[in-house]
C-alpha atoms as one frame of an Amber mdcrd trajectory, in Angstrom:
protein
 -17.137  62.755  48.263 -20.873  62.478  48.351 -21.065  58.665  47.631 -25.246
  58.784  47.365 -24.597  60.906  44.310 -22.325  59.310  42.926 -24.454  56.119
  42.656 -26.849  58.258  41.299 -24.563  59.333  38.533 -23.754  55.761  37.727
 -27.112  54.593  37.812 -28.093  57.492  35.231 -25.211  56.537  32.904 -25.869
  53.106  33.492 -29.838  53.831  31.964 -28.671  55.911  29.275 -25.940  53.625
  28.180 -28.854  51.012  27.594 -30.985  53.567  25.971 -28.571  54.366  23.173
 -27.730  50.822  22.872 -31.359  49.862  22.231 -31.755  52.627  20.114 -28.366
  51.703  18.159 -29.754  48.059  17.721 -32.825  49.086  16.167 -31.289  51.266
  13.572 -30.403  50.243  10.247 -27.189  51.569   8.496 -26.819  51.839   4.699
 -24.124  51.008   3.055 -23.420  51.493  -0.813 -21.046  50.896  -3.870 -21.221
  51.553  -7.038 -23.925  53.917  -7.100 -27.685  52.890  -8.409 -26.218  50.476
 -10.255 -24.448  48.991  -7.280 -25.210  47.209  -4.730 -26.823  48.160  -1.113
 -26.253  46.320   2.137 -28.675  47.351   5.363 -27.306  46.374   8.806 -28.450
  47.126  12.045 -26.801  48.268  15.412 -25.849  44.794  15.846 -24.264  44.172
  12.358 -26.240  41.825  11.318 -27.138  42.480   7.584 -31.273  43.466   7.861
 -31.119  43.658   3.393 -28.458  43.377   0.266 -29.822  44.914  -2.942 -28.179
  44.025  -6.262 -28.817  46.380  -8.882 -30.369  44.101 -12.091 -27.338  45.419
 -13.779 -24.442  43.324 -12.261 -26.863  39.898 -12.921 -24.292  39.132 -15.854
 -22.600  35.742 -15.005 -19.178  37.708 -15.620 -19.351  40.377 -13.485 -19.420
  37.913 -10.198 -16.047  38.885  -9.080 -16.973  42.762  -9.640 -19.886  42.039
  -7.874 -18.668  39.990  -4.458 -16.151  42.815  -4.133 -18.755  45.621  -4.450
 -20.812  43.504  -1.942 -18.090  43.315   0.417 -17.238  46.914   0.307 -20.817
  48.219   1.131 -20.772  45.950   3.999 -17.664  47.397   5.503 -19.312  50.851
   4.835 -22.564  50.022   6.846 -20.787  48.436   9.516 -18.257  51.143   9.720
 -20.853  53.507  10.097 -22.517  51.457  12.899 -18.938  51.761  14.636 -18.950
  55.501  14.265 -22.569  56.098  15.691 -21.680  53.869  17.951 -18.877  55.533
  19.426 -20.344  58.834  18.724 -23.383  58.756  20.992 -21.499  56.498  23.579
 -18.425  58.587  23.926 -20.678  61.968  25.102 -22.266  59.515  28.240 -18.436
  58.123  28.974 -16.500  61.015  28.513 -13.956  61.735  31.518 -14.411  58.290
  32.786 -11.698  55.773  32.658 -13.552  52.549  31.888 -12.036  49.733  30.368
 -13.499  48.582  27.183 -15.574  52.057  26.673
C-alpha cells in the first residue's frame, strides 16, 4: 500500500468535496405549487429561502389556508431538490468509501 498516494487521493477528494459544496451553496433551487398561479419558493444549497413569490391571485383574505399549504409544499420541493443534488454530485466523489455521515 503506497501510503504517499493515498494521501494524495484524500487530499483530491478532500478539494473536490469543497468544490461541489461551494458550488451547491451558491445555487438556488426552485420550488413550485400550483402552477403560475401558485406560489414559488427559491432556496439555496444551504436551504435558506433566497425568494417566495405569491401569485396576485391567492391575495384573497380566504384563500390563507390554501395559500400557507401551497407555500409549505414548494418549500419541501426546493429543499428536496437541494437534497438530491446534493447527494447526487457528492455520492460520485464518495463512492466505494465507507465514511460515516457521507
Amino acid at each position: 500500500m503506497d501510503i504517499q498516494k493515498l494521501l494524495e487521493q484524500a487530499k483530491k477528494m478532500q478539494q473536490d468535496l469543497g468544490t461541489i459544496e461551494e458550488e451547491l451553496s451558491m445555487t438556488v433551487y426552485k420550488g413550485e405549487s400550483g402552477g403560475k398561479d401558485g406560489v414559488i419558493v427559491k432556496v439555496n444549497g444551504k436551504n435558506e429561502a433566497q425568494e417566495v413569490i405569491i401569485s396576485e391571485q391567492l391575495m384573497n383574505p380566504d384563500d390563507r389556508e390554501m395559500l400557507q399549504d401551497m407555500i409549505l409544499i414548494a418549500f419541501n420541493e426546493a429543499v428536496s431538490r437541494v437534497a438530491e443534488d446534493r447527494e447526487s454530485r457528492l455520492g460520485g466523489i464518495t463512492q466505494g468509501l465507507n465514511l460515516p455521515g457521507m
